[in-house]
N, C-alpha and C positions, 0 to 999 in steps of 0.2 A: 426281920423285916418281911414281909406279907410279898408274893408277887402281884397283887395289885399295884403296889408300891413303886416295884422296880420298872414296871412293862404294861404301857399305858394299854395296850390288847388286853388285858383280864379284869376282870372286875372284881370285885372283894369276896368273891366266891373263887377265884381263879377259873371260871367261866373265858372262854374268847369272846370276844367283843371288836364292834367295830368302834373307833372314838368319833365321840360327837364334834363336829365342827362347827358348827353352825355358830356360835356365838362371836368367833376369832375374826377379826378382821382382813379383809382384802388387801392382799400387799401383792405387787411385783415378785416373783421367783424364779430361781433356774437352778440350775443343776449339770454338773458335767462329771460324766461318771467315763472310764477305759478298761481296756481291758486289750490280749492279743492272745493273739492264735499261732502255738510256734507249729512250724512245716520243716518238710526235709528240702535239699536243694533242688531234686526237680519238682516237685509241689511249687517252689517260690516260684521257680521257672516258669514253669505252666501259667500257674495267675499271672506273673508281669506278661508273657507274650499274647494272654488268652487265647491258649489252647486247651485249657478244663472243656470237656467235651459238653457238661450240664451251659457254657457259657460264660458271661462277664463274672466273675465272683465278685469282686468287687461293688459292681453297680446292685447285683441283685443283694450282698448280704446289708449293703445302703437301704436299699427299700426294706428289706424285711426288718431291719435295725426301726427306720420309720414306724413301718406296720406293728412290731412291736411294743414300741412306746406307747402308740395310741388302743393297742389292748390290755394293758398291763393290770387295770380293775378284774380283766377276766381270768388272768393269769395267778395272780397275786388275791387271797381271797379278804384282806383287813383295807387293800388302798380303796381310795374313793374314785370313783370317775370324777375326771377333773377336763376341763376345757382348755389344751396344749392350746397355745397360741404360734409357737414355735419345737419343733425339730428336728438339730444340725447331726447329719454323722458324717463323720470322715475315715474313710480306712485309708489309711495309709504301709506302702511295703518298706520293712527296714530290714535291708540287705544283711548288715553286722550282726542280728539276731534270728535271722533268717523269719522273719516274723511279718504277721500282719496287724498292726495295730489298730486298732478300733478309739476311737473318742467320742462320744455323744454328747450335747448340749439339748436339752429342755425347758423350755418355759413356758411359764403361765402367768395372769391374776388372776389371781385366788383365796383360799382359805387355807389351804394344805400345800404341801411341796408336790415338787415333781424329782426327787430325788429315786425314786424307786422309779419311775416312768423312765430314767437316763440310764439307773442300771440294765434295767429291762431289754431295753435298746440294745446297750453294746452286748448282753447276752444272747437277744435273738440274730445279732450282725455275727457272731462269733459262732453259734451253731450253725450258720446258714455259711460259712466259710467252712467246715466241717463238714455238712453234707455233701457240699458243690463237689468235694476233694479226696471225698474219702475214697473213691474208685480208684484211687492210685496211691492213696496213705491213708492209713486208718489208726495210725498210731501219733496224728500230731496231740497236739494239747493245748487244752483253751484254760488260761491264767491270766493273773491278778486282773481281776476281775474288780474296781472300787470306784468309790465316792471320790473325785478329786475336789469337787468344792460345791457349793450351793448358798445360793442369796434369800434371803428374804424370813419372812415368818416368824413367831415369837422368840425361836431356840436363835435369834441371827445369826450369823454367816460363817461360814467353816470352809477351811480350805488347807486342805492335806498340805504337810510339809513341804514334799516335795515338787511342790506348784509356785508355792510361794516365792 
């Protein structure tokens, strides 16, 4: 089997490519991709009382979470720029894992997903909780990074087991 076959990026040359959309129709879609950032106990510390001297983590890896969804064509060089209608992040602190949870939600109508626009998201909310912190750990770690589900488009709706 040819990777043209496999990986709609290549063409029958195994050339990269961008894929054509243009023919597929407009549908409703979203996308909620997670991901967390584990810390040592005073790291979690510091962010719940906001004492990180760069400031809120929280709020600022929210926006950059934002900020990176809406660049993600510039990031990513095969997505399409697409017109986000919506997106939600949430970080949230989970004591028991000592961890900063990230969640992102995306949407649009369109022609194409925003599933790569949500991963985007919790990855630049996860690096930007990494920067804020690393003056005082430099050894946390940003993991499981995934696709929890998304709506729409011809491949229809997927949603990771553990959501369900």
């Amino acid at each position: 089997m040819a990777i043209a076959e496999d990986f709609t990026h290549f063409d029958a040359q195994g050339n990269a490519r961008m894929v054509s959309v243009g023919d597929k129709p407009e549908t409703q879609r979203t996308a909620v991709a997670a991901g967390r950032v584990l810390v040592n106990q005073k790291t979690f510390d510091l962010i719940r009382s906001g004492g990180v001297k760069k400031g809120d983590v929280l709020t600022v890896a929210q926006v950059a979470g934002i900020m990176g969804a809406k660049r993600t064509p510039d990031l990513i060089p095969m997505c399409h720029p697409i017109l986000l209608t919506g997106v939600d992040l949430e970080l949230t602190l989970n004591e028991a894992d000592l961890a900063v949870e990230i969640q992102a939600t995306t949407k649009c109508s369109g022609v194409t997903g925003v599933e790569m626009e949500a991963l985007t998201a919790v990855t630049a909310a996860a690096l930007t909780v990494y920067d804020m912190c690393k003056a005082v750990q430099r050894d946390m770690v940003i993991s499981d990074i995934r696709l929890l589900k998304k709506t729409g488009g011809q491949s229809g709706d997927f949603a990771r087991p553990e959501t369900e």
